[in-house]
N, C-alpha and C positions, 0 to 999 in steps of 0.2 A: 504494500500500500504506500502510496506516496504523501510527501507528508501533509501538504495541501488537503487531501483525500482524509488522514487522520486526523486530523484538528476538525476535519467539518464533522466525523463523524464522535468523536470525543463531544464537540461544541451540545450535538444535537442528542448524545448520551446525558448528558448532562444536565440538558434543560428538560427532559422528561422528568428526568428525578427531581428536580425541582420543583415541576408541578406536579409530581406524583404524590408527594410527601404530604402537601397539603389537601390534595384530594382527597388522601385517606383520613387526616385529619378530621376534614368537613366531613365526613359521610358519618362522623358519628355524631347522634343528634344531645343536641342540649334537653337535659331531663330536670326538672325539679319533682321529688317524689315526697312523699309525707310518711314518718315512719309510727305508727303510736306504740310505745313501751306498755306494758304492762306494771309497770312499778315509778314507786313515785322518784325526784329527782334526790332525796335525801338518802336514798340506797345508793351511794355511789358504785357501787362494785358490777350491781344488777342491773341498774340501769343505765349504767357507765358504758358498757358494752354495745346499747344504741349510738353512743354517740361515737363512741369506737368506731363500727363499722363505717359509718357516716365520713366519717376523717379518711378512713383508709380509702374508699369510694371516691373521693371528691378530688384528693393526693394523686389518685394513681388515674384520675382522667381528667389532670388538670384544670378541674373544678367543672367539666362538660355534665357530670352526672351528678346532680347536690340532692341529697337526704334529707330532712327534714326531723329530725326527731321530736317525741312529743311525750311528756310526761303520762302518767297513769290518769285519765280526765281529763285531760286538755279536750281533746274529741270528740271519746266515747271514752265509757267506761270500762274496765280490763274486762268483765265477763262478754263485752261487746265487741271487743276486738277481733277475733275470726269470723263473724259475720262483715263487721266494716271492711274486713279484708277482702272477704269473698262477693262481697256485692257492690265493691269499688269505688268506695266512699272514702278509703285510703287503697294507698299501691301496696304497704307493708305494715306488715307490725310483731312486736319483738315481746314475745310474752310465754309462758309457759301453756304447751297444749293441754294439760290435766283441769286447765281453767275451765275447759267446753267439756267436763264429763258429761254432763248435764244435757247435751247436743247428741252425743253418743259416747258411750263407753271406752271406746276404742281412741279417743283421745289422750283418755290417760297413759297411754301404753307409749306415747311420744315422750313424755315428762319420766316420768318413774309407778313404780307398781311395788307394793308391797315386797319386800324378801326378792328383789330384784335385782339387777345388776349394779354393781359400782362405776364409779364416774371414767374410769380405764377400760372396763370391759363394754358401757355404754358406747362409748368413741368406737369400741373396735367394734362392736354389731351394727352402729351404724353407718358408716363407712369403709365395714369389709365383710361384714355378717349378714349383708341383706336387708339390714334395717331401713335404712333411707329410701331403699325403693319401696319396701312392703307398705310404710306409713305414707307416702306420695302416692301411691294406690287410693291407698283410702281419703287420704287430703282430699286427691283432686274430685271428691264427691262432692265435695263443701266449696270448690274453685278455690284451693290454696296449691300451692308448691312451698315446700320444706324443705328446711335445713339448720342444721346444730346449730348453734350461734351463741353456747355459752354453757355452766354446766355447774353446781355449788358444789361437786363432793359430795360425800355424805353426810346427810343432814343432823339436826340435832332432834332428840325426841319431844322435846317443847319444856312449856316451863307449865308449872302446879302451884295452884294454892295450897294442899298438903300433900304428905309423900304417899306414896304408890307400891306398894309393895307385894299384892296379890292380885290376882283376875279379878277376887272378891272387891276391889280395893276401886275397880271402875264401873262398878256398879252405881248405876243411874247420874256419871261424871259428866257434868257437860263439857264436852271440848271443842275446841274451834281448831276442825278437820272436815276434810270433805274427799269426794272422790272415791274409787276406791278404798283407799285409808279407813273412810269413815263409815264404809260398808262392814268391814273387818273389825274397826272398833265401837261397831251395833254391835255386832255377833258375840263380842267379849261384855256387852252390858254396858259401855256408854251411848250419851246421847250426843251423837256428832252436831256440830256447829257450822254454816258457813255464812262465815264474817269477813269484811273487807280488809286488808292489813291495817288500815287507818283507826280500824274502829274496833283492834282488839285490846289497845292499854284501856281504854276506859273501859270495857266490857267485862275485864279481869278486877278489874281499880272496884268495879260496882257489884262485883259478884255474879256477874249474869250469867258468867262460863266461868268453868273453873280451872278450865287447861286449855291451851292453846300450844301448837305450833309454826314457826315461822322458816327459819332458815338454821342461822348460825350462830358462834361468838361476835362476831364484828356486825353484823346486820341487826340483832338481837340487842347489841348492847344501844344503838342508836334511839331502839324502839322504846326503851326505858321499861322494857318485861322484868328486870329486876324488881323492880321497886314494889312489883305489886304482886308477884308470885316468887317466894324464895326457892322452890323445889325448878335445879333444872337436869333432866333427866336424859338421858340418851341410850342408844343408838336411835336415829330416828330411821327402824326398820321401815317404813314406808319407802324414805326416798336416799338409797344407798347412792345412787350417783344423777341425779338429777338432770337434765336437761333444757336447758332452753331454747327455742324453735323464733327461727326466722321466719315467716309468712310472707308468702307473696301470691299479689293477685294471679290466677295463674295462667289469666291471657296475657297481662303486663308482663310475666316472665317470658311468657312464648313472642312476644312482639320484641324484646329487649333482643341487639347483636350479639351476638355471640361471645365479643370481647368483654361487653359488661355481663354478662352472666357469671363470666369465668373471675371477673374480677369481683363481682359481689359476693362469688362462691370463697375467694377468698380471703374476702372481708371478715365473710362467716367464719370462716372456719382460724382465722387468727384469733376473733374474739372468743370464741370456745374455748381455747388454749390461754387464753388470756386471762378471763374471768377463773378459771378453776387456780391459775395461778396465785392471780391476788389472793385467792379466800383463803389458800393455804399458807400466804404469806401472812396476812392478816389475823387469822383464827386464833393464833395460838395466844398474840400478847393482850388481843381482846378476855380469852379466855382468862388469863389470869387478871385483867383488873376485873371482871365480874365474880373471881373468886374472894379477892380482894377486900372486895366490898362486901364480901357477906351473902355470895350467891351460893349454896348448897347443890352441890355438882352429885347425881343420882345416878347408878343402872338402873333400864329394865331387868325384874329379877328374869330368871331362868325362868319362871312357870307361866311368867306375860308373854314372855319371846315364844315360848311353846305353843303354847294358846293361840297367841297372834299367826306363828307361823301356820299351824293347823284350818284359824279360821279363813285366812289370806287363799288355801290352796280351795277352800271350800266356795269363797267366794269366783273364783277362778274357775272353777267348773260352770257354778250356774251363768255366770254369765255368758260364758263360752257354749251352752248349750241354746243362749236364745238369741247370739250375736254372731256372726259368720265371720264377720270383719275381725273384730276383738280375736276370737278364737284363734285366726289364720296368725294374727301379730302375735299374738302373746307367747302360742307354739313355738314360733320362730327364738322368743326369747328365752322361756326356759332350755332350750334343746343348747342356747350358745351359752348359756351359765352355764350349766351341767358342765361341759367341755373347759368353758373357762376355768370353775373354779378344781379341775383335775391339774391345769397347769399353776394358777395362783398358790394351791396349798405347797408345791414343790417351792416355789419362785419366793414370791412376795410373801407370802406367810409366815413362811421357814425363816428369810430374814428380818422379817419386821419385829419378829417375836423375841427372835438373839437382839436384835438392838434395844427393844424396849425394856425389856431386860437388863441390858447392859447399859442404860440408862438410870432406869434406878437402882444400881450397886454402885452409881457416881463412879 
C-alpha cells in the first residue's frame, strides 16, 4: 500500500471510531426509575443497600441510569410494595419477599423459612442451586423479576417481656411475628402479631404484645427494644440466613438493554455481599453495649427448638399439600440443606467450634 493510500485509509479508520464511540454511547437511553425500600431510612444497614445499588447504577453508567430510592412510606406502604411493583406504579422496590405471605405463601420461601438455610448456603441455592430461577417462576405471576440484593445472617430470636423457658412458657404469648414463623409459633401456643417495625417499641412499652422480633444487635439497639423488654433470646430459628429481594417490574426488566441488566444485576449482587458484611461487622460491639446496659442475652431451650422444629416441618407439609408453587420451592430447599449441611458439619462446624472454644480458654 502506498503511503498516500495508508493515511487515507488510517484517516477514515479513524473517524468511524470516532463516531462509533459515541453512537454506542447515545443508544443507551436516559432512565430515571423510582426504587421504594421496604424499611425506614434510620436502618442504615437495610436500607442503606437501596441506596447502594442506586450509587453503583448511576457510577457505572455515568449517571445515564438514576434510581431513585425511597424510604419505607414515602409511596406506599412496605406491605404494598410488590403490588406497586407489579402494576407499575414504581419500576423497583427493595424489600423482603416474606412481607407478601399474605398474597401467597410461597413468598416466604424468597426471605427465609423456619429451620432453613443460613445466609452462605442461601447465596449458594440461589445462584447455583436453582433458587433464583425457581422463585422468578413464581414472581413472574405477580409481574416481578428477582434478585438477592442483601441478606442479615442469622437473625436474633426477638426480645420478651419475661423469660421463656418451656413450650409451656408461650402459651397464649402474644408476639409480633408473622408468616410462616407465626404459623409455627400458633402450633406451639402463641398468638402471632403483625405489627409495623415503627409500631412495635410502643406496643411492647404498653403491653399489647409481649415479644417481638426484628433483626439484630445493631438494628435492635437503634429501635430502643431494650428499654422495654429485658429478655433477648436467640437463635432466631425462623430466619437462619435471610434475604433481601430486589423487584423489578418485569416488563421494565424485559425492555431495559442488556448492558443495564447486567449492571443492575451487579448492583445487586455487590449489595448482598455488602449488607451481610456490615451486620457482621456491626453485631458484635452492638451486642455488647446492649449487654452492657442490662440486656439479658437468652437460648431457646432445647425443648422450644424441638417443638419448633417439629411444628415448622408440620407446617410445611400442609401447606405444601394445598400450594403447588410453595411445594415445588420449598423441595428445592430442603433437598440443598440436606447436602449443604453434610458438607458444613465437616467444614464450618468443625472449625467454628475449635475456635469458639478456643476463644473462651482466652
Amino acid at each position: 500500500m502506498k503511503r498516500r493510500q495508508f493515511l487515507q485509509a488510517a484517516t477514515v479508520g479513524a473517524a468511524s471510531t470516532a463516531v462509533a464511540a459515541p453512537a454506542i454511547a447515545q443508544s443507551m437511553p436516559e432512565l430515571k426509575w423510582r426504587m421504594q425500600s421496604g424499611f425506614p431510612k434510620s436502618l442504615d444497614t437495610i436500607y442503606g443497600a437501596a441506596e447502594v445499588i442506586a450509587k453503583f447504577v448511576s457510577e457505572a453508567t455515568d449517571g445515564k441510569f438514576q434510581i431513585q430510592p425511597f424510604a419505607a412510606g414515602e409511596i406506599v406502604g412496605t406491605p404494598q410494595v410488590a403490588d406497586a411493583v407489579g402494576n407499575g406504579t414504581i419500576e423497583m422496590g427493595h424489600t423482603c419477599s416474606y412481607y407478601y405471605f399474605g398474597k401467597d405463601p410461597t413468598f416466604a420461601l424468597g426471605t427465609a423459612a423456619p429451620f432453613g438455610l443460613n445466609a452462605r448456603q442461601k447465596n449458594a441455592w440461589l445462584y447455583h442451586g436453582g433458587g433464583n430461577d425457581l422463585l422468578n417462576e413464581f414472581f413472574a405471576k405477580h409481574n416481578l423479576y428477582g434478585m438477592p440484593a442483601g441478606n442479615t445472617g442469622v437473625q436474633m430470636g426477638g426480645w420478651f417481656r419475661k423469660e421463656i423457658k418451656t413450650v409451656e412458657d408461650l402459651k397464649g404469648l402474644k408476639m409480633r411475628i408473622a408468616g410462616i414463623a407465626g404459623m409455627v409459633m400458633q402450633k406451639l401456643g402463641a398468638v402471632p402479631q403483625q405489627i409495623p417495625g415503627g409500631d412495635i417499641y410502643p406496643s411492647l412499652e404498653r403491653g399489647t404484645i409481649d415479644a417481638a422480633e426484628w433483626v439484630g444487635p445493631y438494628d435492635d439497639e437503634k429501635l430502643g427494644f431494650a428499654k422495654v423488654a429485658p429478655y433477648y433470646y436467640y437463635p432466631g430459628f425462623w430466619e437462619g440466613g435471610p434475604a433481601i429481594h430486589l423487584f423489578i417490574n418485569q416488563a421494565k426488566w424485559k425492555e431495559l438493554p442488556k448492558a443495564y441488566q447486567t449492571i443492575l444485576t451487579a448492583a445487586a449482587g455487590y449489595a448482598n455481599n455488602d449488607m451481610l458484611a456490615k451486620y457482621d461487622a456491626k453485631n458484635p460491639a452492638a451486642l455488647r453495649r446492649l449487654l452492657g446496659a442490662g440486656t439479658q442475652l437468652r437460648p431457646f431451650s432445647q425443648e422450644i427448638l424441638e417443638a419448633a422444629y417439629k411444628a415448622s416441618n408440620e407446617v410445611y407439609e400442609e401447606v405444601s399439600a394445598k400450594n403447588a408453587d410453595f411445594k415445588k420451592v420449598y423441595e428445592s430447599i430442603r433437598g440443598f440443606r440436606n447436602e449443604e449441611y453434610l458438607w458444613f458439619q465437616v467444614a464450618e462446624y468443625a472449625y467454628d467450634t475449635f475456635m469458639i472454644r478456643a476463644r473462651a480458654r482466652g
